[in-house]
C-alpha beads as a LAMMPS data file, in Angstrom:
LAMMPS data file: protein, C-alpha beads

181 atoms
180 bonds

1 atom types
1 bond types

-500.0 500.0 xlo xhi
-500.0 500.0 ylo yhi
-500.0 500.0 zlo zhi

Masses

1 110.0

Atoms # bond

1 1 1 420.145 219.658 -81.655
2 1 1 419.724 220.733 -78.257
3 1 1 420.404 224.120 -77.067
4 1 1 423.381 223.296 -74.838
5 1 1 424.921 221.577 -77.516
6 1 1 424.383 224.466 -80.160
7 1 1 426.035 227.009 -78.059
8 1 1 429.092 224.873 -77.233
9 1 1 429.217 224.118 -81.153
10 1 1 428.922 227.932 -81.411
11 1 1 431.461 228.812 -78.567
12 1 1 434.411 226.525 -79.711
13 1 1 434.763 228.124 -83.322
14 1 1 434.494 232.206 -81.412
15 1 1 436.984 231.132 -78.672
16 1 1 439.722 230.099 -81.880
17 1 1 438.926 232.929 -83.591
18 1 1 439.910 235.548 -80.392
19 1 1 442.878 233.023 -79.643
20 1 1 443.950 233.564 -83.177
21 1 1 443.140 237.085 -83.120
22 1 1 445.800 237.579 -79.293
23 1 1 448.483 235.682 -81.118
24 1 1 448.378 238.088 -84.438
25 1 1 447.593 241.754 -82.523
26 1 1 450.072 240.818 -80.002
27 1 1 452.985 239.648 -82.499
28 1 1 452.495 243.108 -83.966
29 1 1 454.453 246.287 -83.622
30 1 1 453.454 248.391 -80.205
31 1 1 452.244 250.979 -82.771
32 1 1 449.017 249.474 -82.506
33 1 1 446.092 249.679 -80.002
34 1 1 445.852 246.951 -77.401
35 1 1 443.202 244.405 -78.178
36 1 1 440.684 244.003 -76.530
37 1 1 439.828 241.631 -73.273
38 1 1 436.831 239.878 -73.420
39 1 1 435.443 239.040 -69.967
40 1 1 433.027 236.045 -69.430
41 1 1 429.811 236.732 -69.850
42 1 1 426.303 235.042 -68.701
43 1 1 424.766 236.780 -71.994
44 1 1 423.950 234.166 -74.960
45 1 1 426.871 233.966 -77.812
46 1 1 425.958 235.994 -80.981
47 1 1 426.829 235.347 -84.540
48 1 1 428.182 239.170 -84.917
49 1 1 431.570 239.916 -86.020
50 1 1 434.050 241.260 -83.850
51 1 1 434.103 245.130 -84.011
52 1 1 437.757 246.614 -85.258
53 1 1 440.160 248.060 -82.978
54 1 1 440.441 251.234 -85.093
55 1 1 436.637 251.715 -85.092
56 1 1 436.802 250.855 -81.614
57 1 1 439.318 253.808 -81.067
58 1 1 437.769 255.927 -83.219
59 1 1 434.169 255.750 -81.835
60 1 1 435.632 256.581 -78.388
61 1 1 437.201 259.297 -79.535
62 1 1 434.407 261.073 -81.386
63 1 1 431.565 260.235 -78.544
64 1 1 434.378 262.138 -75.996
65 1 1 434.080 264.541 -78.519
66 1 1 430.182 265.036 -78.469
67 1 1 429.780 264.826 -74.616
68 1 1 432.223 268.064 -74.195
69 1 1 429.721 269.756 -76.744
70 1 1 426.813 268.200 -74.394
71 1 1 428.573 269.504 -71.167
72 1 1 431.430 271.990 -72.612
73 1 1 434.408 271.848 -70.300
74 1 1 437.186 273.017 -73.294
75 1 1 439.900 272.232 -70.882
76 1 1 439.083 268.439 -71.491
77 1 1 439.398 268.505 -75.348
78 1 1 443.592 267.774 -74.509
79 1 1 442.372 264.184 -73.934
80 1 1 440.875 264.278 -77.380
81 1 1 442.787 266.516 -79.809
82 1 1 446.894 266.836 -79.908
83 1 1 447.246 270.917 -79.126
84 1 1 449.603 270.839 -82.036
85 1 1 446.004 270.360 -84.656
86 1 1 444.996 273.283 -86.422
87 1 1 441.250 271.692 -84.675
88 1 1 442.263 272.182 -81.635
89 1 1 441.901 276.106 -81.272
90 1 1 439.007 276.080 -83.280
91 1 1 436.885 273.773 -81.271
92 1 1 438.537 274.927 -78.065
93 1 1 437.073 278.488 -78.735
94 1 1 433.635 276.937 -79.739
95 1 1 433.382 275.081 -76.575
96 1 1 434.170 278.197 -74.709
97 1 1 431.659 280.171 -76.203
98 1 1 429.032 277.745 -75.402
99 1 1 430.328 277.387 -72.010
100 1 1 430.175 281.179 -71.230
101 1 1 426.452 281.887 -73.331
102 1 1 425.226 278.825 -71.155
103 1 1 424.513 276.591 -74.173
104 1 1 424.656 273.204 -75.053
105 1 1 423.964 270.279 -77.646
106 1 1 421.607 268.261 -76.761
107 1 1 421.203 265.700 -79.690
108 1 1 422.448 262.149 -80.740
109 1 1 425.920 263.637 -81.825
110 1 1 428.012 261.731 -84.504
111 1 1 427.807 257.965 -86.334
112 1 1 430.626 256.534 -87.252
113 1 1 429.971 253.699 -89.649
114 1 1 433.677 252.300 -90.634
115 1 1 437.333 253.125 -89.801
116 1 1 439.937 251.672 -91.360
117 1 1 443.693 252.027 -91.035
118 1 1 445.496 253.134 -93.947
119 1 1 448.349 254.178 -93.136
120 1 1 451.394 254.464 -90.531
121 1 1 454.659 256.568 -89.938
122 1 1 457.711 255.134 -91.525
123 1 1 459.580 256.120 -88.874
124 1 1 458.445 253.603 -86.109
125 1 1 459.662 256.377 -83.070
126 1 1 456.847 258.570 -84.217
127 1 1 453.561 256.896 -83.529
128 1 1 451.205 258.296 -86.338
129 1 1 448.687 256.868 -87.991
130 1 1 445.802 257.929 -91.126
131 1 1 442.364 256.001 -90.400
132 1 1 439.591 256.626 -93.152
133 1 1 436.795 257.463 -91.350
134 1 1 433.170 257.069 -93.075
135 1 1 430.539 259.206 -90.694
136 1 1 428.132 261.528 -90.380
137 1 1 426.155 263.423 -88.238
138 1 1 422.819 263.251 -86.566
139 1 1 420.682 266.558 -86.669
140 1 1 422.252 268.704 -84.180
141 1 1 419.982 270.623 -81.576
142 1 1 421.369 273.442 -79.605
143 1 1 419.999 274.698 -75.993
144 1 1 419.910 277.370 -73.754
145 1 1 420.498 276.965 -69.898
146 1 1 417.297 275.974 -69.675
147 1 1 416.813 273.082 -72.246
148 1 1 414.868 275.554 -74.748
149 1 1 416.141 274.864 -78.302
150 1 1 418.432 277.724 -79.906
151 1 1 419.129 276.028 -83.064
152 1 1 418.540 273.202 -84.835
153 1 1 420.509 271.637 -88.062
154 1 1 419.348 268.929 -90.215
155 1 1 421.265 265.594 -90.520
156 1 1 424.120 265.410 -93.204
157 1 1 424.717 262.397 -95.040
158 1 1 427.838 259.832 -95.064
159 1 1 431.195 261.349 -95.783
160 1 1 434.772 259.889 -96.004
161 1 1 437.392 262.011 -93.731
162 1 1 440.843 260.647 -92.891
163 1 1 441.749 261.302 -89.370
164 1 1 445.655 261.265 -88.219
165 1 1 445.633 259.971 -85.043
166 1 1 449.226 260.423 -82.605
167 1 1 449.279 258.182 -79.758
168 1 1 450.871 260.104 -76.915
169 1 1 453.631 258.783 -74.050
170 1 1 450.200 258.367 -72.098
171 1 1 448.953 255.879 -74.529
172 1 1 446.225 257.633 -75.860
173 1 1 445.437 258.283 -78.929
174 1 1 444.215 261.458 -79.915
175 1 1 443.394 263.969 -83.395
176 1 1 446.141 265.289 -85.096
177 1 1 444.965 266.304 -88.550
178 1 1 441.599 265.750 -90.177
179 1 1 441.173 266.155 -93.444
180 1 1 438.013 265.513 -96.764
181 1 1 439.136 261.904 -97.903

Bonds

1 1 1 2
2 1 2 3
3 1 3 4
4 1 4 5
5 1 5 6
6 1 6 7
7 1 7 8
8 1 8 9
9 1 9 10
10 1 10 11
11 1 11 12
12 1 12 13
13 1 13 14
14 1 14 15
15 1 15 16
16 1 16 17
17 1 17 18
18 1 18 19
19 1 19 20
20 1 20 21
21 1 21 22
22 1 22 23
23 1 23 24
24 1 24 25
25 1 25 26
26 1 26 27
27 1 27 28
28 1 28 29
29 1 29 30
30 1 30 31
31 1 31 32
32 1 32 33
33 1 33 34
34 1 34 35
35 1 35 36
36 1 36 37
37 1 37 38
38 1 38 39
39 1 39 40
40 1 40 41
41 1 41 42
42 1 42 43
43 1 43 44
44 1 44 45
45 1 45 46
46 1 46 47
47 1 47 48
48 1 48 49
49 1 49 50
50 1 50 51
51 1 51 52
52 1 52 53
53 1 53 54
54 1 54 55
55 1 55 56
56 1 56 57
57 1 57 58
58 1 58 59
59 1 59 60
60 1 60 61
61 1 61 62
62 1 62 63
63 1 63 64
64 1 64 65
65 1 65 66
66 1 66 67
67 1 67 68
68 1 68 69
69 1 69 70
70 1 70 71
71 1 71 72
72 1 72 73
73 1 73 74
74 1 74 75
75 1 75 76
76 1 76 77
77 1 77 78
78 1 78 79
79 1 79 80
80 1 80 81
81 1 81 82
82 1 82 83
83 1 83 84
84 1 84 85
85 1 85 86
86 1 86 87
87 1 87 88
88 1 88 89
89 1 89 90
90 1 90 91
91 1 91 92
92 1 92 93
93 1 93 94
94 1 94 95
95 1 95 96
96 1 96 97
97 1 97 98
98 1 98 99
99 1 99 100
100 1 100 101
101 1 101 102
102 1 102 103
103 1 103 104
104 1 104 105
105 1 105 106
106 1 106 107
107 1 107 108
108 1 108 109
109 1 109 110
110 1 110 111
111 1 111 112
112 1 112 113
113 1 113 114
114 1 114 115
115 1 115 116
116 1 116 117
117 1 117 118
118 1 118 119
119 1 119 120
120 1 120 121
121 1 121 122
122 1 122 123
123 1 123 124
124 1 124 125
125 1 125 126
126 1 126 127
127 1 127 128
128 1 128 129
129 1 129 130
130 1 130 131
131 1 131 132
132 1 132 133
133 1 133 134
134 1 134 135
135 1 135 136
136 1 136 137
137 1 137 138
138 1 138 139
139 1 139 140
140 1 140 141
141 1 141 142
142 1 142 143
143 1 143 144
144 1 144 145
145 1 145 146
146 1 146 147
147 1 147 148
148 1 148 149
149 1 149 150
150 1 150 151
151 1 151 152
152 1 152 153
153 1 153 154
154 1 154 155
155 1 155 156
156 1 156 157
157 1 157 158
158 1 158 159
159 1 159 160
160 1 160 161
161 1 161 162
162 1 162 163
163 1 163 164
164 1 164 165
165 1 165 166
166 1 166 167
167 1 167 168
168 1 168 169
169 1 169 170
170 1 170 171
171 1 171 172
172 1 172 173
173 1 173 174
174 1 174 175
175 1 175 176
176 1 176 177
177 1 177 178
178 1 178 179
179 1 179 180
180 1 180 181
């Protein structure tokens, strides 16, 4: 088989799938998170599976998370955490504190490895949702102002957390409640 005709037999079968996929994430409630475009691409087709839209969502919002704590600005968590967590003043503080000693992380920050939804409001006005989260988190390495390590903690290993997420009249979702699965 030639290799023109092997990625044609490969396109046709991933173009149904994403046409299948639009018709049942767009027939859905507007609780859920857009889907995804897909743009044309010169790269080769892959045989990987589609990444989920809560993983997708969820990623985002932890790597936002980890560049404030590369470059703390704590008046950017708002586009991460709803003011109304208990997280919020905790990690607002934190990020001041490193702001005002100079200090920052400098290290590979979070992985999040699945994140799965599991759960919605029943009342469809309120746009909540519980995602199990399984992550965990690289070896952290704090700096001074001048890149010379503070502190350094070792790597923990996988752990289940379910995060509510509340999607605000912006669109966004963002933390609400985190809690040990």
């Amino acid at each position: 088989m030639t290799r023109p005709r092997l990625l044609i037999g490969l396109a046709i079968p991933i173009a149904l799938a994403l046409a299948i996929a639009l018709v049942l994430f767009t027939s859905r409630d507007d609780s859920s998170p857009p889907t995804p475009t897909v743009a044309a691409s010169t790269t080769p087709l892959t045989t990987q599976q589609p990444v989920d839209q809560w993983l997708t969502i969820v990623r985002q919002i932890i790597d936002e998370r980890h560049a404030l704590y590369q470059n703390p600005q704590p008046e950017l968590l708002r586009q991460i955490y709803d003011v109304g967590c208990p997280c919020y003043a905790q990690e607002f503080q934190q990020l001041e504190d490193l702001q005002r000693r100079g200090m920052r992380y400098n290290d590979r920050g979070t992985e999040v490895q699945q994140a799965k939804l599991i759960g919605r409001a029943r009342d469809p006005s309120k746009r909540v949702v519980a995602i199990e989260v399984l992550s965990r988190q690289f070896a952290q390495v704090l700096v001074d102002g001048t890149g010379k390590v503070v502190k350094q903690s070792p790597a923990t290993p996988f752990k289940k957390n379910i995060y509510e997420l509340i999607r605000g009249s912006d669109g966004r979702w963002r933390v609400y409640l985190v809690y040990k699965a």
